[in-house]
N, C-alpha and C positions, 0 to 999 in steps of 0.2 A: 461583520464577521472578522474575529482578530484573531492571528498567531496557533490557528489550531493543529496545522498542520508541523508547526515545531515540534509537537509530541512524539510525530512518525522515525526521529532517530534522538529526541532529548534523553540520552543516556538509558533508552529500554532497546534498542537493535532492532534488528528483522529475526524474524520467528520462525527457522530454520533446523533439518533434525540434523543429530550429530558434527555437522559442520558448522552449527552456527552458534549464537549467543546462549543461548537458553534449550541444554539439551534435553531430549524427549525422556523423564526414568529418570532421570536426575538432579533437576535443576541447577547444575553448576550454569556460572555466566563466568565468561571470558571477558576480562577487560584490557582492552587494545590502547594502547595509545593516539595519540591527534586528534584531528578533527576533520578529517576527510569526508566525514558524512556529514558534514554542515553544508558540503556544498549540495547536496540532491535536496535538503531540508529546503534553501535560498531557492532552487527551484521551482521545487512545489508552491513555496509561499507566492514566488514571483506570478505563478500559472493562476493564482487566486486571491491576486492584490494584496497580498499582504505583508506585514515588514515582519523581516525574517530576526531569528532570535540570535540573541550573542553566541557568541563562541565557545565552548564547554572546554575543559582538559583533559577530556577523556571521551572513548566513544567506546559503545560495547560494541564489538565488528571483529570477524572472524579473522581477516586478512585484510587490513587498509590499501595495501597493495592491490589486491584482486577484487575488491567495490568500486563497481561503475557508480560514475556520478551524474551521469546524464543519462537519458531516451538513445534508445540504438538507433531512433531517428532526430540523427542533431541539425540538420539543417530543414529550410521552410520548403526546400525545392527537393527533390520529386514528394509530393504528398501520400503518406504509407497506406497502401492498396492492402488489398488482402493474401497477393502473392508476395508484396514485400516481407509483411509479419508473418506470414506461415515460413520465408525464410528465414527470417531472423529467428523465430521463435524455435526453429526447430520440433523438436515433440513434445512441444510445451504446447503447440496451437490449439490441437485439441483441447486442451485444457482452461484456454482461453475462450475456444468457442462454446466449451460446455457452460461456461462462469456465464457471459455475456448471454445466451440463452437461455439461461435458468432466469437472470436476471431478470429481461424481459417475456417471462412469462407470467410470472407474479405480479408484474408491473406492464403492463402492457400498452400502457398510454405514456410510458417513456422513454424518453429522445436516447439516441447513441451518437456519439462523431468525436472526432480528432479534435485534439486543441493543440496549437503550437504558441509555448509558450516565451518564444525567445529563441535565438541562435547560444545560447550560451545553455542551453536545460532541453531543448528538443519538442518534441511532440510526447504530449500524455491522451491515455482516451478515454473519456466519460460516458459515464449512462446516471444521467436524471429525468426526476419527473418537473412538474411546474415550479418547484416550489425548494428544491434543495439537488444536488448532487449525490446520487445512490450508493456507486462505487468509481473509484478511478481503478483502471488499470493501464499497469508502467510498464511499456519494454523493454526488455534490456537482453543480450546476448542470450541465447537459448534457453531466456526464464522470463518471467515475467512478476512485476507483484503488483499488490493488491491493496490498495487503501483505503478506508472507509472513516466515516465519524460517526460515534455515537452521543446521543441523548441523555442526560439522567435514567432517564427511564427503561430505555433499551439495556442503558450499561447493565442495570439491576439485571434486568432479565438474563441476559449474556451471562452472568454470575450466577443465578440459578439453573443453569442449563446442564446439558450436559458436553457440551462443547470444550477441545482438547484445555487443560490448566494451563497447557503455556499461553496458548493466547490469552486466558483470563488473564496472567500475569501480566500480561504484555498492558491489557485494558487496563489492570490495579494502578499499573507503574506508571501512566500513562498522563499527562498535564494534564489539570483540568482546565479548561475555558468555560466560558456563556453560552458557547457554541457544546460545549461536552466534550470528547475524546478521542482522539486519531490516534489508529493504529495502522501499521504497513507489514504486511505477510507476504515472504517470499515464495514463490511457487516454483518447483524445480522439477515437482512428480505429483502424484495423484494426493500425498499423503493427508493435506487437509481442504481438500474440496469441498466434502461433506460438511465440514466446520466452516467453510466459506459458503459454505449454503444456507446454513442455518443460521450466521452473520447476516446474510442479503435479506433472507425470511424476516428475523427479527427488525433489522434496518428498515424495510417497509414498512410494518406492521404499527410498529412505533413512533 
């Protein structure tokens, strides 16, 4: 498996309403300067051996300033409990624990736990079955997001659905690899949980 997680900031963003790259009623994208989002790219690649991609000149990003680039848990010591992330995550948790339950209820013979993937990228936390990686989810200061890959096959489907168009967008825009498609959606409120449900449906299914 090569380079698929470079897709999660290769010039598509996080998929956020009105404050972010790709607004909900509009499609305007803001385009930011730098390359501050390469370093959470170099993470993720890092969490899942892979070599991370060049450096772009441009990053779609709402505030390069105010994008965390690492896990709200950056060091290997204390290991994040479920009082840690309900603090960190603020009123995001619930929305974390609803992801993570939905998950494993559809999939119910797959694993959950922490990964730390370096002092320089933090802890990420997955849920797979035998065979691939389901969803990751990313903490970060009172949000959290969301990462997944898709299949050829899935992606189609994702496309016929009825799931919100910016994520479609997000999936059009998105590299292709051998592996298919990553995409990273930020969660701040409830607004696309239901689209993150029907992404986990589909992701298993397919």
């Amino acid at each position: 498996m090569r380079g698929i997680l470079a897709s999660f900031e290769e010039g598509t963003g996080d998929v956020r309403r009105g404050t972010g790259d790709v607004r909900r009623g509009t499609g305007d994208v803001r385009r930011g300067r730098g390359t501050a989002s390469q370093i959470e790219t170099d993470g993720l690649n890092s969490e899942l051996g892979l070599p991370s991609p060049a450096p772009r000149p441009f990053s779609y990003i709402t505030n390069e300033n105010s994008l965390p680039m690492i896990s709200i848990f950056p060091t290997q010591e204390p290991k994040p409990t479920s009082a840690l992330l309900k603090k960190a995550l603020g009123k995001t948790y619930k929305l974390w624990e609803e992801l993570e339950e939905f998950t494993l209820s559809i999939s119910p013979k797959a694993e959950s736990g922490w990964n730390f993937s370096g002092i320089k990228f933090g802890w990420s936390y997955r849920i797979k079955d035998k065979k691939r990686v389901l969803i990751y989810l990313l903490p970060r200061d009172n949000y959290f997001k969301v990462a997944m890959v898709f299949g050829e096959k899935a992606t189609q489907e994702i496309l016929k659905s009825k799931i919100h168009e910016t994520i479609k967008t997000e999936l059009r825009q998105a590299k292709v690899y051998a592996e298919g498609r990553g995409i990273r959606i930020e969660v701040r409120n409830d607004e696309f949980i239901q689209d993150l449900k029907e992404l986990i449906k589909i992701k298993i299914v397919k």
